[in-house]
N, CA and C of each residue as an Amber inpcrd file, in Angstrom:
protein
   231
  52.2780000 134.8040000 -62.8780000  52.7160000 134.2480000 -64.1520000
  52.5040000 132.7350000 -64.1120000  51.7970000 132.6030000 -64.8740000
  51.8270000 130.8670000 -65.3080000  52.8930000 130.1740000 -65.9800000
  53.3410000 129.0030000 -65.3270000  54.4920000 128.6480000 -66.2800000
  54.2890000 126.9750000 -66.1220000  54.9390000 126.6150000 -66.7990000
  54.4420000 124.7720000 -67.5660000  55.3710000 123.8160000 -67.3510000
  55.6540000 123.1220000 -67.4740000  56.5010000 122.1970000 -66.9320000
  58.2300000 122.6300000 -67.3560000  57.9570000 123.1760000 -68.2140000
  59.6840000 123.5250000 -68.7930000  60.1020000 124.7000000 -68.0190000
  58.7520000 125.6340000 -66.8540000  59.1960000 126.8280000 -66.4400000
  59.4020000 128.0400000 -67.9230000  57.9830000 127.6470000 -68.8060000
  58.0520000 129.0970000 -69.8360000  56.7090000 129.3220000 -69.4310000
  56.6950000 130.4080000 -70.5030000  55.5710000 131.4010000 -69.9340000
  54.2880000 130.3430000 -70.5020000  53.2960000 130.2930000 -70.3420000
  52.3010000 129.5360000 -71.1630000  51.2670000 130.6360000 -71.4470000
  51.1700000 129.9100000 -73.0290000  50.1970000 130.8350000 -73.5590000
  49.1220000 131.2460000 -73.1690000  48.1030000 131.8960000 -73.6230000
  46.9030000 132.1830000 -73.1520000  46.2350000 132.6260000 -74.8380000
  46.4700000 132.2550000 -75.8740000  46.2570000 132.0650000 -77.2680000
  44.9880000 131.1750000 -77.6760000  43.8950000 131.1780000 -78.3480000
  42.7600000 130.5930000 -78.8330000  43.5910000 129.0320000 -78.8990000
  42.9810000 128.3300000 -79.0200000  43.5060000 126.7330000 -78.8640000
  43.4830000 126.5850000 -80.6920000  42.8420000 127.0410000 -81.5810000
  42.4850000 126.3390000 -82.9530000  43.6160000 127.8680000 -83.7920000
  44.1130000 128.6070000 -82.9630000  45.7240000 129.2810000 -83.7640000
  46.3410000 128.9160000 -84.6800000  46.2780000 129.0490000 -86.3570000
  47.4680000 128.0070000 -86.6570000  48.7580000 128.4260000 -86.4000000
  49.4390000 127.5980000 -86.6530000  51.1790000 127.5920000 -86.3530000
  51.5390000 128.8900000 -86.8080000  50.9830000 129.0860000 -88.0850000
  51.9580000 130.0910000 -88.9620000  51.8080000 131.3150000 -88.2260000
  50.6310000 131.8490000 -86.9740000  49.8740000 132.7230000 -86.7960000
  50.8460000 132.5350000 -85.5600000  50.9850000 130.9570000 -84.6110000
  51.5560000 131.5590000 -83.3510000  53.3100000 131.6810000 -83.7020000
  53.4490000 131.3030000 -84.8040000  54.8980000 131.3520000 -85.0930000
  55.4840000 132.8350000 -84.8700000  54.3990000 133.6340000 -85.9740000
  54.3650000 134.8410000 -85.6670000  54.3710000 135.7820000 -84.7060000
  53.4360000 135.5120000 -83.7870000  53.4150000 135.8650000 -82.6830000
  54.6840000 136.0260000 -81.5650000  55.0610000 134.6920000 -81.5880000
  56.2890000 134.3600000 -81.0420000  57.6480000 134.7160000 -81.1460000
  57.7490000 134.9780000 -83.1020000  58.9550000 135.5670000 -83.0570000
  58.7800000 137.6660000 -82.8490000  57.9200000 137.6460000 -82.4470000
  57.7620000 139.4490000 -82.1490000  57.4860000 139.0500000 -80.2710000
  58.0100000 137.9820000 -80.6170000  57.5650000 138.3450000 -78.5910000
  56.5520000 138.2180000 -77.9320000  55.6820000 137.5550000 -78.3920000
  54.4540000 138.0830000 -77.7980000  54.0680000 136.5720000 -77.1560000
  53.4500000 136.2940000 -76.2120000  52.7800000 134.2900000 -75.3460000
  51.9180000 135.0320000 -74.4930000  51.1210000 136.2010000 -74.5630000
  50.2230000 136.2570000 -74.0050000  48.9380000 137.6180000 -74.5160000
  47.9300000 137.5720000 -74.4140000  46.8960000 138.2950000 -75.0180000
  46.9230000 139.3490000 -74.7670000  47.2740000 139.7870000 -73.4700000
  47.7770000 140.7760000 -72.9270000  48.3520000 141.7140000 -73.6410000
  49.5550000 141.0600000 -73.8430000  50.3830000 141.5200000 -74.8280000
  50.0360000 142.3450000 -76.4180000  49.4540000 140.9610000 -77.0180000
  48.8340000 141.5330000 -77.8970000  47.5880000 142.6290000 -78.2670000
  47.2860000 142.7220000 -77.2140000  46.3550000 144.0120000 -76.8840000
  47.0080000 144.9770000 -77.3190000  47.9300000 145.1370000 -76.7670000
  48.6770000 146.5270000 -76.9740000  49.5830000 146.8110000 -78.1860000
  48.7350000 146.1330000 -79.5990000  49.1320000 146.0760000 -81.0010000
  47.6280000 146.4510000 -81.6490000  48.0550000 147.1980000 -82.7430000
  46.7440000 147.2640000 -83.2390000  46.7640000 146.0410000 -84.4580000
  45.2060000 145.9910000 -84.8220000  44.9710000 145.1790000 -86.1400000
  46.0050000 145.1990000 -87.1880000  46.2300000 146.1130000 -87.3960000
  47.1570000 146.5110000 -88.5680000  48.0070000 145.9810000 -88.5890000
  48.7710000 146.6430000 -87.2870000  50.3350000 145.5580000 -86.8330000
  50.3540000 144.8550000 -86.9930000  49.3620000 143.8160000 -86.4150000
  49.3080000 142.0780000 -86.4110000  49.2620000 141.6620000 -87.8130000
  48.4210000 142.6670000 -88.7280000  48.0260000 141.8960000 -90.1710000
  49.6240000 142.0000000 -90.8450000  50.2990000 142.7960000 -90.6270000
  51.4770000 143.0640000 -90.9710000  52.4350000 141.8730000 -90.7350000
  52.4200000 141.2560000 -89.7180000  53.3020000 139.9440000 -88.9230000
  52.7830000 138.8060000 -90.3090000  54.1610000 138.2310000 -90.8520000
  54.0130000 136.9470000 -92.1290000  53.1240000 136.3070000 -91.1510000
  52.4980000 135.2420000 -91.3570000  51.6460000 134.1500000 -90.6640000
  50.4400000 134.7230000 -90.0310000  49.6580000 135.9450000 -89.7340000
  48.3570000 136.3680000 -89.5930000  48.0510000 136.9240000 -90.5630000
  46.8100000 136.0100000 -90.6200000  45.6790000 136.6000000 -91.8600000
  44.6540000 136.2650000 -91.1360000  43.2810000 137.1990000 -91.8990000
  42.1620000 136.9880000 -91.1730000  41.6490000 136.5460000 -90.1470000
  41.9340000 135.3010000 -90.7890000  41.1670000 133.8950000 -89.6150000
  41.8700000 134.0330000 -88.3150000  43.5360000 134.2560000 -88.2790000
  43.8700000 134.6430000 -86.9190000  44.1550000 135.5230000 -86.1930000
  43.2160000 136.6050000 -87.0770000  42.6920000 138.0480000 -86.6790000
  41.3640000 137.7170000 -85.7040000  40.4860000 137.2210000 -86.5660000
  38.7870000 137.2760000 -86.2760000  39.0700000 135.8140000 -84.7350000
  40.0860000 135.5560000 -84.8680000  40.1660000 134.7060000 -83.4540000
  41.4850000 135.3150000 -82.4690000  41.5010000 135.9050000 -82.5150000
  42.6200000 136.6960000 -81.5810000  41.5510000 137.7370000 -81.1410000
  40.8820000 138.6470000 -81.9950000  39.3370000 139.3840000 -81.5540000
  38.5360000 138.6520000 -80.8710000  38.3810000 137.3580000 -80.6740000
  37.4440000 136.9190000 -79.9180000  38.1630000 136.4270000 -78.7080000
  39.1160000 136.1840000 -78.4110000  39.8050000 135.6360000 -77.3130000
  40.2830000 137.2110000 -76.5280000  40.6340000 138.1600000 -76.9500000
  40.7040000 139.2820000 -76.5020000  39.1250000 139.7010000 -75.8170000
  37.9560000 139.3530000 -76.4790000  36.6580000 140.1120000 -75.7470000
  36.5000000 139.2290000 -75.1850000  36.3630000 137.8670000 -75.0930000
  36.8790000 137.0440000 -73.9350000  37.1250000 137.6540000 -72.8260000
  38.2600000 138.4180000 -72.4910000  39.0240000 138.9510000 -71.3330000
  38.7040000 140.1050000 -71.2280000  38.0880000 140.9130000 -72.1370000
  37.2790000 142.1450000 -71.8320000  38.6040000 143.1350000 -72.1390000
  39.4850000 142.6700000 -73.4190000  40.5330000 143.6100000 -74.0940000
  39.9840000 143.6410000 -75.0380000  40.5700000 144.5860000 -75.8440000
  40.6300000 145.0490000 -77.4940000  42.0490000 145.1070000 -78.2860000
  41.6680000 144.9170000 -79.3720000  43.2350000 145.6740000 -79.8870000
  43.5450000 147.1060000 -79.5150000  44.9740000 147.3700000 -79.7270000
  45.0030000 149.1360000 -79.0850000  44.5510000 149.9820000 -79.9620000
  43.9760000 149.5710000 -81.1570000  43.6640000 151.3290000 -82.2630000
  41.5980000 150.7820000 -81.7210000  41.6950000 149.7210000 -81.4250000
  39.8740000 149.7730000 -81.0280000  39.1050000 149.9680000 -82.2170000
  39.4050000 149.6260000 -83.4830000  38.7370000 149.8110000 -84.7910000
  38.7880000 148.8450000 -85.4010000  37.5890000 147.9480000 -85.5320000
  37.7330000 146.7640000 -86.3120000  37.9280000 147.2110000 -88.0990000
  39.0430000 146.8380000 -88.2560000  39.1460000 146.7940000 -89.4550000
  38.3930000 145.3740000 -90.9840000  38.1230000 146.1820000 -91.5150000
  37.3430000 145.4940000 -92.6270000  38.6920000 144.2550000 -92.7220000
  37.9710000 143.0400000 -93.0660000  38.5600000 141.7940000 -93.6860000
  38.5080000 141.6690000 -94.8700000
């Protein structure tokens, strides 16, 4: 586990995320990609603060690491 000067978890999130997207993220729990793997598209589009843009970059930081979302079906934008 990586952790940062305060001793929290540190992200592993695209650097250009907006707020509203990691806000989201954050209040469902989630500071690592990992994590979010194991949500499908849907879910996430569902969370206030992801739309598209921090769909189509959460998809790329996931194949990055050689994950997917868990339903594995890119859904139309």
């Amino acid at each position: 586990m990586d952790l940062n000067q305060n001793n929290t978890q540190e992200s592993d999130f695209p650097m250009g995320l907006a707020k509203p997207a990691l806000r989201a993220l954050a209040n469902k729990g989630l500071s690592r990609l990992e994590q979010v793997a194991k949500l499908s598209e849907k879910e996430l589009k569902e969370l206030h603060g992801i739309g598209p843009n921090a769909i189509r970059q959460l998809r790329l930081a996931l194949e990055s690491k050689g994950l997917t979302f868990s339903d594995n079906n890119t859904l139309e934008e």
